[in-house]
PyMOL Python script that loads the backbone (N, CA, C, O; Angstrom):
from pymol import cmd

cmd.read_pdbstr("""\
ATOM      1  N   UNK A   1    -131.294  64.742 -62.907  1.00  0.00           N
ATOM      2  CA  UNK A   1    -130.568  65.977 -62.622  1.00  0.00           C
ATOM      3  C   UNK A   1    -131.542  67.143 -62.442  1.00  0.00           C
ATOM      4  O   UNK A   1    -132.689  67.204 -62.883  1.00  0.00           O
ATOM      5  N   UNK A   2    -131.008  67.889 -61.850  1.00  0.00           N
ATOM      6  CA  UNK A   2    -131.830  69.266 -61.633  1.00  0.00           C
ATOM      7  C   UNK A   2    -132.249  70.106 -62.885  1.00  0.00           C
ATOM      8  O   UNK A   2    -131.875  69.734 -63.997  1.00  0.00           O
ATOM      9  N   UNK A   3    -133.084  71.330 -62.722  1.00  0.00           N
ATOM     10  CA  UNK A   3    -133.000  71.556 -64.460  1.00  0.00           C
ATOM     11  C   UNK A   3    -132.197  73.010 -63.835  1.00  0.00           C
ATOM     12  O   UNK A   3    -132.293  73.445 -62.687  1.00  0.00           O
ATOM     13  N   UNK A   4    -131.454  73.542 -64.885  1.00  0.00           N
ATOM     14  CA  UNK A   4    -130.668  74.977 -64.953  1.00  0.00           C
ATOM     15  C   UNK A   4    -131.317  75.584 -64.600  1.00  0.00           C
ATOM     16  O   UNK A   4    -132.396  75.668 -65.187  1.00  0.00           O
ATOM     17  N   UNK A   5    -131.007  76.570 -63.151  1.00  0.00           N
ATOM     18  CA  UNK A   5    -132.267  77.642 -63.166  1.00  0.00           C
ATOM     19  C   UNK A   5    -131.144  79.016 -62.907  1.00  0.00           C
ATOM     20  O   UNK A   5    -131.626  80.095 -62.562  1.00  0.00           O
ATOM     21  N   UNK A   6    -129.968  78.902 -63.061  1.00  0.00           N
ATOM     22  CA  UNK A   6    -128.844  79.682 -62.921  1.00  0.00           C
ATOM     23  C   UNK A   6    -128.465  79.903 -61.732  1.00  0.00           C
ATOM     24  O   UNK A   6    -127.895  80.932 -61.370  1.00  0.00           O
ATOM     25  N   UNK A   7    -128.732  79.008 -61.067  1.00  0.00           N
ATOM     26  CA  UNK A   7    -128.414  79.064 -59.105  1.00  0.00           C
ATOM     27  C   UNK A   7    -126.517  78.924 -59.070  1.00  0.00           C
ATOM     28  O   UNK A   7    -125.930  79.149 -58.011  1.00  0.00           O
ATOM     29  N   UNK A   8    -126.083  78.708 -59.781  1.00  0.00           N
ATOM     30  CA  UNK A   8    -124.520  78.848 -59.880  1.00  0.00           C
ATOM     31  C   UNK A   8    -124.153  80.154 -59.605  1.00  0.00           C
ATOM     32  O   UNK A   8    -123.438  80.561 -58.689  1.00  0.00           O
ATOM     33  N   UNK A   9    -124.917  81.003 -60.814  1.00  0.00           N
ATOM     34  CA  UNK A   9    -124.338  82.271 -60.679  1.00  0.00           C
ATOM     35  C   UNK A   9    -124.952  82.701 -59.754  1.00  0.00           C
ATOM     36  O   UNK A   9    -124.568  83.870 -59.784  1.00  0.00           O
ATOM     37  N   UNK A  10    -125.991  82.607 -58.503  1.00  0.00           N
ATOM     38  CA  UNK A  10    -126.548  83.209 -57.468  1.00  0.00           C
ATOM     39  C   UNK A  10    -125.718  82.666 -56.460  1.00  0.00           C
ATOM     40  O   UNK A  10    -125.359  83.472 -55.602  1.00  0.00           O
ATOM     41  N   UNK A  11    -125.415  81.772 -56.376  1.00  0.00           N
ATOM     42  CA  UNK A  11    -123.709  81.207 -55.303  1.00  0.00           C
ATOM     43  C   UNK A  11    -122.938  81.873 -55.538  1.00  0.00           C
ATOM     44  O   UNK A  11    -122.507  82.277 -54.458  1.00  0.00           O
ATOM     45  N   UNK A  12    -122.151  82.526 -56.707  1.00  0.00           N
ATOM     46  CA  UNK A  12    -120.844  83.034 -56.698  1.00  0.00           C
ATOM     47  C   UNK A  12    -121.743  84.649 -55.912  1.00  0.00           C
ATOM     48  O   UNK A  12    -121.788  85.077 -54.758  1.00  0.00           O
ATOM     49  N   UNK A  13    -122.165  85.000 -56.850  1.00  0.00           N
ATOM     50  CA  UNK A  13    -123.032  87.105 -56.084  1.00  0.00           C
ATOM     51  C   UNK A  13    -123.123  86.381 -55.017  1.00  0.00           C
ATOM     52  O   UNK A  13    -121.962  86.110 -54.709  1.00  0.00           O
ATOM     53  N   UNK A  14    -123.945  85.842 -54.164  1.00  0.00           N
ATOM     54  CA  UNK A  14    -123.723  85.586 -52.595  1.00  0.00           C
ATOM     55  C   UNK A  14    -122.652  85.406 -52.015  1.00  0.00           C
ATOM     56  O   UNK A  14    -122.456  85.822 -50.873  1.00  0.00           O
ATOM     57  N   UNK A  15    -121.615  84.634 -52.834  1.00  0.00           N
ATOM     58  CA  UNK A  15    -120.272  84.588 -51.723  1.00  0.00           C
ATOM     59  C   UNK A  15    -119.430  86.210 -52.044  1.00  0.00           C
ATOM     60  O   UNK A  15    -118.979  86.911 -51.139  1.00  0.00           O
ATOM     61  N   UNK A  16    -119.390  86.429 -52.974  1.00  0.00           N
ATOM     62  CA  UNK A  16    -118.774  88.097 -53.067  1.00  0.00           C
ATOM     63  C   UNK A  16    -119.373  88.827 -52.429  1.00  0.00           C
ATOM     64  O   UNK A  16    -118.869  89.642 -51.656  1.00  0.00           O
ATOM     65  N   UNK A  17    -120.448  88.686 -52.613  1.00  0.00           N
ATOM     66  CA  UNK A  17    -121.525  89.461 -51.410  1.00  0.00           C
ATOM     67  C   UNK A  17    -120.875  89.595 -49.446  1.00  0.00           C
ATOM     68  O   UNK A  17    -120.486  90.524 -48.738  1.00  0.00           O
ATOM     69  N   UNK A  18    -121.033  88.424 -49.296  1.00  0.00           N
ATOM     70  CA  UNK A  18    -120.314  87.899 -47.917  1.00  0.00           C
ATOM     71  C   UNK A  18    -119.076  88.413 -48.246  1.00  0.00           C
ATOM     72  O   UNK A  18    -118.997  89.225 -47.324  1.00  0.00           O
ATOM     73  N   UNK A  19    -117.911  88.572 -48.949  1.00  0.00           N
ATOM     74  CA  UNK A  19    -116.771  88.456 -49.054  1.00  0.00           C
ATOM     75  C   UNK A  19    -116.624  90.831 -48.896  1.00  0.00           C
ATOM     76  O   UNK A  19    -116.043  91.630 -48.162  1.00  0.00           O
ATOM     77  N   UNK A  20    -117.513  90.893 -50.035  1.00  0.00           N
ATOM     78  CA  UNK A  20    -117.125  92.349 -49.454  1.00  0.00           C
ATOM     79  C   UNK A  20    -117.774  92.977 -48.452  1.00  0.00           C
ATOM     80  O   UNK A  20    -117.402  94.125 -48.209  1.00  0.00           O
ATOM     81  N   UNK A  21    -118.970  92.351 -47.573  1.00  0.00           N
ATOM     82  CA  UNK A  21    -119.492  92.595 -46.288  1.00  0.00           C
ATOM     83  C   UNK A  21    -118.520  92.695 -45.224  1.00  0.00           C
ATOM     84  O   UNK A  21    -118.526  93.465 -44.264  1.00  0.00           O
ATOM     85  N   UNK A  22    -117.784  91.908 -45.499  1.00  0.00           N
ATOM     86  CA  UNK A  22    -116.879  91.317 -44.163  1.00  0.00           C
ATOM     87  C   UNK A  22    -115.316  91.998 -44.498  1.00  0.00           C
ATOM     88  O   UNK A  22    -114.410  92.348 -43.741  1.00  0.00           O
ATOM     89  N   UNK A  23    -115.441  92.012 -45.886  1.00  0.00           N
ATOM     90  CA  UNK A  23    -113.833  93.309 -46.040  1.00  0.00           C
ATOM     91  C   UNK A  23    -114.341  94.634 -45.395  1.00  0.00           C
ATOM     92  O   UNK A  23    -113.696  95.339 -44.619  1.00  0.00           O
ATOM     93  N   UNK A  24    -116.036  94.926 -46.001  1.00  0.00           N
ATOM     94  CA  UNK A  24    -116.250  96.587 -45.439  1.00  0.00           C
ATOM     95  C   UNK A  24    -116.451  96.475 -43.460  1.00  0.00           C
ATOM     96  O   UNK A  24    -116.323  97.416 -42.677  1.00  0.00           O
ATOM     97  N   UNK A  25    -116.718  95.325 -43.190  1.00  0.00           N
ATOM     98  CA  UNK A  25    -116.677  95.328 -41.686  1.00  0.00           C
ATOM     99  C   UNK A  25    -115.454  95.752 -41.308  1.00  0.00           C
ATOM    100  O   UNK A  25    -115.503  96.817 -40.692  1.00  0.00           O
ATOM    101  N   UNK A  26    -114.328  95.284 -41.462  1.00  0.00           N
ATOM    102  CA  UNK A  26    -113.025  95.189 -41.297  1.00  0.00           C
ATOM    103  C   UNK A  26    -112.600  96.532 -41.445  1.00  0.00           C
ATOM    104  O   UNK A  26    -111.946  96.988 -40.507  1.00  0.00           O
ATOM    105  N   UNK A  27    -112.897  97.494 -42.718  1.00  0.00           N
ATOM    106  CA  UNK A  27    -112.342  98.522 -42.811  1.00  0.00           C
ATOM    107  C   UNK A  27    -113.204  99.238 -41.890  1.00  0.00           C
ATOM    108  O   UNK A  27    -112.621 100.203 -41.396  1.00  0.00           O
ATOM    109  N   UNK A  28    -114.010  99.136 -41.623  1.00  0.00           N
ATOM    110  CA  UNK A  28    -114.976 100.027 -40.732  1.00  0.00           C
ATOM    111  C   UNK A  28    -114.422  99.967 -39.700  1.00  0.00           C
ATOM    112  O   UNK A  28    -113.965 101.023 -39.263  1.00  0.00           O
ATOM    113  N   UNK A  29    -114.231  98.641 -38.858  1.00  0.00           N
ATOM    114  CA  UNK A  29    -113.321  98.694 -37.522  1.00  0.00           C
ATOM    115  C   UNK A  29    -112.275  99.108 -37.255  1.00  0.00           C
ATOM    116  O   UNK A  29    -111.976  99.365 -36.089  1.00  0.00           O
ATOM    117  N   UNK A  30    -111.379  99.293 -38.349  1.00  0.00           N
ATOM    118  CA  UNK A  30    -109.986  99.545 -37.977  1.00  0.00           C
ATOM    119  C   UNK A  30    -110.036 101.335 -38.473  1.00  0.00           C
ATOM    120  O   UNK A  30    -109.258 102.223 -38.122  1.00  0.00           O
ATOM    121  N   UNK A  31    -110.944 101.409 -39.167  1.00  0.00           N
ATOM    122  CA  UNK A  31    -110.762 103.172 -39.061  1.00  0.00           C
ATOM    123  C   UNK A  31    -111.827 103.940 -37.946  1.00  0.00           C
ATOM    124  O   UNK A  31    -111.635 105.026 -37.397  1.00  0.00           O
ATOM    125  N   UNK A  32    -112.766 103.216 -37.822  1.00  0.00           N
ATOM    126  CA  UNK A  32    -113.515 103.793 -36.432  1.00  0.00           C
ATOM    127  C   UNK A  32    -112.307 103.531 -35.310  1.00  0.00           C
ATOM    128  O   UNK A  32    -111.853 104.479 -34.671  1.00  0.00           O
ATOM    129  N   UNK A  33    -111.950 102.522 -35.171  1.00  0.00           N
ATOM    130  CA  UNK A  33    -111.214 102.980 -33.243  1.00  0.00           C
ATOM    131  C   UNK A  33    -109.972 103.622 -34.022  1.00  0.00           C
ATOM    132  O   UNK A  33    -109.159 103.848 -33.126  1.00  0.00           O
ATOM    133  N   UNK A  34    -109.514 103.955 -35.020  1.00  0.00           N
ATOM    134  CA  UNK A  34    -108.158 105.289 -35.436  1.00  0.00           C
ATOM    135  C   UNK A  34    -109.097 106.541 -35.090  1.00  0.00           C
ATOM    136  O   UNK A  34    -108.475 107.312 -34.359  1.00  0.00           O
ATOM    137  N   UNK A  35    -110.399 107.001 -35.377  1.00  0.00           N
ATOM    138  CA  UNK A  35    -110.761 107.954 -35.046  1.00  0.00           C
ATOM    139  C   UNK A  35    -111.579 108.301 -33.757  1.00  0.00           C
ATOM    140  O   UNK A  35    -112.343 109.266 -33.715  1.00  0.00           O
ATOM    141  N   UNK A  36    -111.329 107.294 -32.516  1.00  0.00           N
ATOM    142  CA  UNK A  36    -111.857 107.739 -31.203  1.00  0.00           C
ATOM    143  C   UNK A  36    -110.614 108.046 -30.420  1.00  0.00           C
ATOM    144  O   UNK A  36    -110.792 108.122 -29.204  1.00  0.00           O
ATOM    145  N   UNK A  37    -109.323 108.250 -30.882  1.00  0.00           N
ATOM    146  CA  UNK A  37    -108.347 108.722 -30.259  1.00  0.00           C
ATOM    147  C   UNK A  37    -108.082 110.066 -30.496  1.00  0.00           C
ATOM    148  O   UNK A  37    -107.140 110.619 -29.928  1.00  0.00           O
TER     149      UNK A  37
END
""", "prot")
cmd.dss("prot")
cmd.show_as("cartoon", "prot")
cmd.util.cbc("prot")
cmd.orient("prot")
């Protein structure tokens, strides 16, 4: 087996990571084209 080097908890911070990148993309797009009208 591998030895513990805490790479579990560096998978979960990377996927939240990705997860609120891509929520703040989202909010970014939908309030940038509300404010080019």
């Amino acid at each position: 087996t591998l030895a513990h080097t805490g790479a579990d908890g560096t998978l979960a911070a990377a996927f939240a990571g990705a997860a609120s990148l891509a929520g703040g993309a989202a909010l970014y797009r939908r309030f940038r084209a509300g404010a080019t009208r």
